[in-house]
N, C-alpha and C positions, 0 to 999 in steps of 0.2 A: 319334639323340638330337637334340633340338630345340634349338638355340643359343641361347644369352642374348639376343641382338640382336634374333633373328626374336618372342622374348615378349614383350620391350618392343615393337616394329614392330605387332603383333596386339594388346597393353595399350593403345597408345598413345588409339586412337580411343573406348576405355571410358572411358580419363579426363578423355577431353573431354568426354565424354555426362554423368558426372557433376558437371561442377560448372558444368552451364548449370541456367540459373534458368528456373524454372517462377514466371510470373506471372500464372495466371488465379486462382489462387486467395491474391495478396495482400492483409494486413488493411490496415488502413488508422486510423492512432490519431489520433483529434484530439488540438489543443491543448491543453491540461489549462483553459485560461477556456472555451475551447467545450464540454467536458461538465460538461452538468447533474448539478448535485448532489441524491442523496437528500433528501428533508425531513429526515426525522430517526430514519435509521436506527437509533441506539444506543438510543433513548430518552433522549435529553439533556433535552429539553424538560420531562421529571418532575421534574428537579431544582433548573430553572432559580433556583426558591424557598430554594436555599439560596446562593443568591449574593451575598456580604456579611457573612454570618455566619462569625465567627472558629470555625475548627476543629470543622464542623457533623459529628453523627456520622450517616453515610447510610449506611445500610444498602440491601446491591444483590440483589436476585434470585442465586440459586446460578445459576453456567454463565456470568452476564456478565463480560466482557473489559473490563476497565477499568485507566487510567493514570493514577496520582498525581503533580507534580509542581510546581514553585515555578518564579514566572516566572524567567525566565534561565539553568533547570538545561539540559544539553543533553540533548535526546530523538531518538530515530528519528524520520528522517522519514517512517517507512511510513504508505502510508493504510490502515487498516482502519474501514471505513465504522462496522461494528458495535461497533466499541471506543469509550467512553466516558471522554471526556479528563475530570480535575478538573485546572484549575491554580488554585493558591495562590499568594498574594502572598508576599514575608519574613518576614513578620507572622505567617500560619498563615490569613488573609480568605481566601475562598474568591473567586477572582476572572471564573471563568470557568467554565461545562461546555460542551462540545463532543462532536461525532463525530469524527474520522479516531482 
């Protein structure tokens, strides 16, 4: 029967092997200023024409992602390029459309 000692002595050199790091195939993320942003991937640009308008009623394409929200409420910060931000003033003015 094979002793405890002698599995770990024969483990030992596997567990070295796995936790070296392979780096030919690392990615490499810029800066978040150094990538270029989509133009306009959500389609914000369609709307730009209700900006100003107290409580405009816009009607969106079924299937689009979009976020309603009053400046200073807290939001995720996730980027979803294809997500179509409206933020509103306190007021209910339409202040802003965006992507992320």
């Amino acid at each position: 029967m094979i002793s405890l000692n002698k599995i770990a002595i024969l483990a030992a050199p596997l567990a070295l092997l796995a936790c070296s790091v392979d780096t030919s195939d690392d990615v490499v993320i810029p800066d978040a200023e150094a990538v270029a942003t989509p133009g306009d991937a959500c389609g914000a640009s369609a709307y730009q024409q209700y900006v100003g308008q107290k409580s405009p009623a816009i009607s969106l394409p079924a299937g689009t992602v979009a976020r309603d929200y009053r400046t200073g409420d807290p939001v995720t910060m996730d980027l979803s390029p294809t997500r179509i931000n409206f933020e509103y003033d306190r007021s209910g003015t339409l202040v802003k459309v965006s992507c992320g």
